[in-house]
C-alpha positions in Angstrom: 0.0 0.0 0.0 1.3 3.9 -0.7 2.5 6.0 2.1 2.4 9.2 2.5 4.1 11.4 4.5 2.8 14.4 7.0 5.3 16.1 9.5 4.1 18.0 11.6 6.6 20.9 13.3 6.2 22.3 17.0 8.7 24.7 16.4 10.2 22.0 15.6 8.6 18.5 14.3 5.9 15.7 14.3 5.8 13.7 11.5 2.7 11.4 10.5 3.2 8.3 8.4 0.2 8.0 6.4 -1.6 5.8 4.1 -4.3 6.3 1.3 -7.5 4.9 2.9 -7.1 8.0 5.4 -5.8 5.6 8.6 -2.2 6.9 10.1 -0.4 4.0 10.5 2.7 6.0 12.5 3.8 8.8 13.5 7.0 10.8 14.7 7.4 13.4 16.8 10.4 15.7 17.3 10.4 18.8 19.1 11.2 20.2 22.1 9.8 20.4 25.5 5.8 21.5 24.3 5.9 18.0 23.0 8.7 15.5 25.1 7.4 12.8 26.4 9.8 11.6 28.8 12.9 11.6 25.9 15.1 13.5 28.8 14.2 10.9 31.8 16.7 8.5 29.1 19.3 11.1 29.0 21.7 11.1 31.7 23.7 14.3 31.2 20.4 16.6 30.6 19.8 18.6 33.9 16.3 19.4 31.9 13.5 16.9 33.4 10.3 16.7 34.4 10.0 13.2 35.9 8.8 14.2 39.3 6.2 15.8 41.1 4.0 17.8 40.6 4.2 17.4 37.1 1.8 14.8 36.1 -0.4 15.3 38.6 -3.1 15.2 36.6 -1.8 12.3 34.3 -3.7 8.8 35.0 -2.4 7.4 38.0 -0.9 10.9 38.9 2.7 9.3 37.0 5.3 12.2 36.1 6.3 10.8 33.1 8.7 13.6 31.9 5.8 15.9 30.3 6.3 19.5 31.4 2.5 19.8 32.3 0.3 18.4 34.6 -0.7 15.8 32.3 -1.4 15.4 28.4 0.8 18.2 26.8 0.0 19.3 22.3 2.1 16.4 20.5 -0.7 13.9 23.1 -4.0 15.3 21.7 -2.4 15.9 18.3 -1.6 12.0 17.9 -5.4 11.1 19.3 -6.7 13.4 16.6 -5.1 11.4 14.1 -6.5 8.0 15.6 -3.9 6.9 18.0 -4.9 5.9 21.5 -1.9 7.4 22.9 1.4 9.3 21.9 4.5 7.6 20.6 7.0 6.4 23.3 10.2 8.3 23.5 13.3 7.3 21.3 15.2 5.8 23.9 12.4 4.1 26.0 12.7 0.8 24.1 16.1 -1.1 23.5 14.9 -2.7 20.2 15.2 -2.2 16.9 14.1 1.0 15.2 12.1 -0.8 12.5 10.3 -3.1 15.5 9.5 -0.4 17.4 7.5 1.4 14.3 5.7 -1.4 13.8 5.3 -2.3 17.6 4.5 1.6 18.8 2.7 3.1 15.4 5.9 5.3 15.7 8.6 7.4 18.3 8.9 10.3 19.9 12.1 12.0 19.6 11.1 15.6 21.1 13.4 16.7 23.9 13.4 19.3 26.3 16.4 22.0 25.6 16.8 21.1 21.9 18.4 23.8 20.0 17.1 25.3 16.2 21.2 25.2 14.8 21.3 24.2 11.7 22.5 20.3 12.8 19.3 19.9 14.9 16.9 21.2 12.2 17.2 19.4 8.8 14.5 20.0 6.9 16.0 18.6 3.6 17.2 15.8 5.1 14.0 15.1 6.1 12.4 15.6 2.5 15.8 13.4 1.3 14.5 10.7 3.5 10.7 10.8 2.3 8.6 13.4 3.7 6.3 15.4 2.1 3.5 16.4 4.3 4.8 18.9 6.9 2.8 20.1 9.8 4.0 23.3 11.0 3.5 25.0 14.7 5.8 28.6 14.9 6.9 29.7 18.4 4.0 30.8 20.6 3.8 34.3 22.1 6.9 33.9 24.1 6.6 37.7 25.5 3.4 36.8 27.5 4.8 33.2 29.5 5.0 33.9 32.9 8.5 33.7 33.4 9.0 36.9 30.8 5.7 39.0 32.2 7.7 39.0 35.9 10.2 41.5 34.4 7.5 44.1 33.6 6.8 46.5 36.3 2.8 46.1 35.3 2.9 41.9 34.8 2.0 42.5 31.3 3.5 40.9 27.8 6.8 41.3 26.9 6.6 43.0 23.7 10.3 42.6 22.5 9.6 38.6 22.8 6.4 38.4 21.3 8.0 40.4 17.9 10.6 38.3 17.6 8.4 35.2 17.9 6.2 37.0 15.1 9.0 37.6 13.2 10.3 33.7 13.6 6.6 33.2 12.1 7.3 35.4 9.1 10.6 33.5 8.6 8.7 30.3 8.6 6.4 30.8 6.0 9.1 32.7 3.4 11.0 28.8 4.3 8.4 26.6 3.5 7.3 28.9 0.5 10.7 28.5 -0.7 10.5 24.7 -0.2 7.5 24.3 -1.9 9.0 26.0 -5.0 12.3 23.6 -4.9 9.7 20.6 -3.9 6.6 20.6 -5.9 5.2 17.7 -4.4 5.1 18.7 -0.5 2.4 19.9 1.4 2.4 21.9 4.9 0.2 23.2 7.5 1.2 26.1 9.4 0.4 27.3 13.0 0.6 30.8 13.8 1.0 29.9 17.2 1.6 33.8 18.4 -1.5 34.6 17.1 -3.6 31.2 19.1 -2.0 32.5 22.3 -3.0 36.3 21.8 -6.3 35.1 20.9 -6.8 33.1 24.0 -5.2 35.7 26.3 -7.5 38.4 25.4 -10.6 36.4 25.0 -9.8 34.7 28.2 -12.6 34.2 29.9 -14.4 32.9 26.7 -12.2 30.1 26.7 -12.7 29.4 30.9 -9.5 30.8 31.8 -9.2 32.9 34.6 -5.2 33.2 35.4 -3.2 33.7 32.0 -0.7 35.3 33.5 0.0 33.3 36.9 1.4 30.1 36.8 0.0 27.2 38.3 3.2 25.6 39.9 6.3 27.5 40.5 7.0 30.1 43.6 7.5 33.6 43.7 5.9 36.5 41.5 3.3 35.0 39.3 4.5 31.8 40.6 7.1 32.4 37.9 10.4 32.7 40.0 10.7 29.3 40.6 11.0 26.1 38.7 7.9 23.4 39.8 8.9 20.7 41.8 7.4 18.9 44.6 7.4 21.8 47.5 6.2 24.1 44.7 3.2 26.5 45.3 0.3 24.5 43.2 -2.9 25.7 42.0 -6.1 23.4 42.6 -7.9 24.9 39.9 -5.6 23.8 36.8 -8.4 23.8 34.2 -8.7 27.8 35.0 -5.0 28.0 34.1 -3.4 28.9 30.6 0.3 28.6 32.3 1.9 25.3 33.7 4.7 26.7 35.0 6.7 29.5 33.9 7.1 28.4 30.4 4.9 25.8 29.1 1.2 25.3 28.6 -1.5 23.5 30.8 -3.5 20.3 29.6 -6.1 22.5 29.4 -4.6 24.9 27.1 -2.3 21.7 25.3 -5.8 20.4 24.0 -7.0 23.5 22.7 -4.2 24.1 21.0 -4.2 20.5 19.3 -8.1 21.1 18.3 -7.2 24.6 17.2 -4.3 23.3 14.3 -5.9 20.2 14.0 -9.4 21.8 13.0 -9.0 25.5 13.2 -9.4 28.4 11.0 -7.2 30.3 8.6 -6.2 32.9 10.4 -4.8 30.5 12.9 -3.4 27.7 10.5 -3.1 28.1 7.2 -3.6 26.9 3.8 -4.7 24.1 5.2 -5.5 22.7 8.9 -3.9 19.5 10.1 -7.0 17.5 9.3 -6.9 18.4 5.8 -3.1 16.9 5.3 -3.4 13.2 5.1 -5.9 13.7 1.6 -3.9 16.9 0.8 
């Protein structure tokens, strides 16, 4: 049977295996800490981990599995969208074969925490070299309003300088993947203006049943933004009113509204097409 190919890019990349009749047989994830599942716990060296309490707390059984969140983070909800019944395990979880663990796992998850954007760790030809043609794209959220950047302004509020650069990171994206699809007439891509989803969310707040999008929900300090979470962390016990995790990274909460957002969402938000649209692109 044909395969097709759809990556999908957190800022980096998720990449969907997919066949004719519609079905995803695998997919791969790679990206950074948005989407890790637990890639760092295998990584002795990497002082970047988030197998402990209180993350996971909301994860079945209450397990800290590595995800910076309190349970499901994007690349989860993404990969149930698409039909899986859970997320590729990490790279390194399994000490078999990479073919076996394809066809044993319906794919891997290669995202880690800390990974850089040099020009080793993002290969977007080599990728294409390899076989992809079906890219899903996520851009850098609003980086200016996280927490851990709104403590440095006197009034709490987004830091400008941030968010322009992450906009500008967007702008960058799409001239790249325009230029791709001139070299490469037979990719497709999806991307999400993810500075735009989080602007949209922080000022329509309260339509979306959040009340705190500028407090973290684990952390200590100002905005519970001073301090990394661990287990004698400050935590919140109303997580689902949350937009903020910690100081950096997203709540489940917000994780799945992002995934239904790119996976189903509007123009202005992903664009040409939405992630349900690439597997018959």
């Amino acid at each position: 049977m044909e395969k097709r190919f759809v990556f999908v890019v957190f800022s980096l990349v998720i990449g969907v295996v997919q066949s004719v009749n519609a079905e995803v047989p695998a997919i791969f994830v790679l990206g950074d800490s948005t989407s890790d599942v637990g890639t760092n716990n295998y990584l002795p060296q990497s002082t970047i981990k988030a197998n402990f309490p209180h993350h996971g707390i909301d994860f079945p059984f209450a397990i800290p599995t590595g995800r910076f969140s309190n349970g499901f983070n994007t690349a989860d909800f993404l990969a149930k969208l698409f039909g899986f019944k859970k997320s590729p395990p990490p790279f390194f979880s399994q000490n078999v074969k990479f073919s076996i663990k394809i066809r044993k796992f319906r794919g891997i998850n290669f995202s880690s925490a800390g990974c850089g954007l040099l020009g080793s760790t993002g290969q977007t030809t080599n990728l294409i070299s390899l076989g992809a043609r079906k890219f899903g794209i996520v851009s850098v959220p609003a980086l200016g309003c996280c927490p851990s950047q709104r403590i440095y302004q006197a009034n709490g509020e987004c830091l400008e300088e941030l968010n322009n650069q992450a906009r500008a990171f967007f702008s960058t994206m799409e001239l790249l993947l325009g230029n791709l699809r001139l070299e490469f007439k037979d990719i497709k891509y999806s991307l999400g203006n993810m500075v735009d989803m989080t602007l949209n969310v922080i000022d329509n707040a309260l339509a979306f049943n959040f009340k705190f999008v500028k407090t973290a929900c684990c952390g200590s300090g100002t905005l519970n933004a001073q301090g990394s979470c661990s287990p004698i962390s400050d935590l919140c016990s109303n997580r689902n009113e949350y937009l903020f995790w910690d100081s950096f990274h997203p709540t489940q909460t917000a994780s799945k509204l992002a995934a239904f957002t790119l996976y189903g969402g509007e123009p202005r938000f992903v664009s040409p097409i939405n992630f349900s649209q690439l597997p018959d692109a």
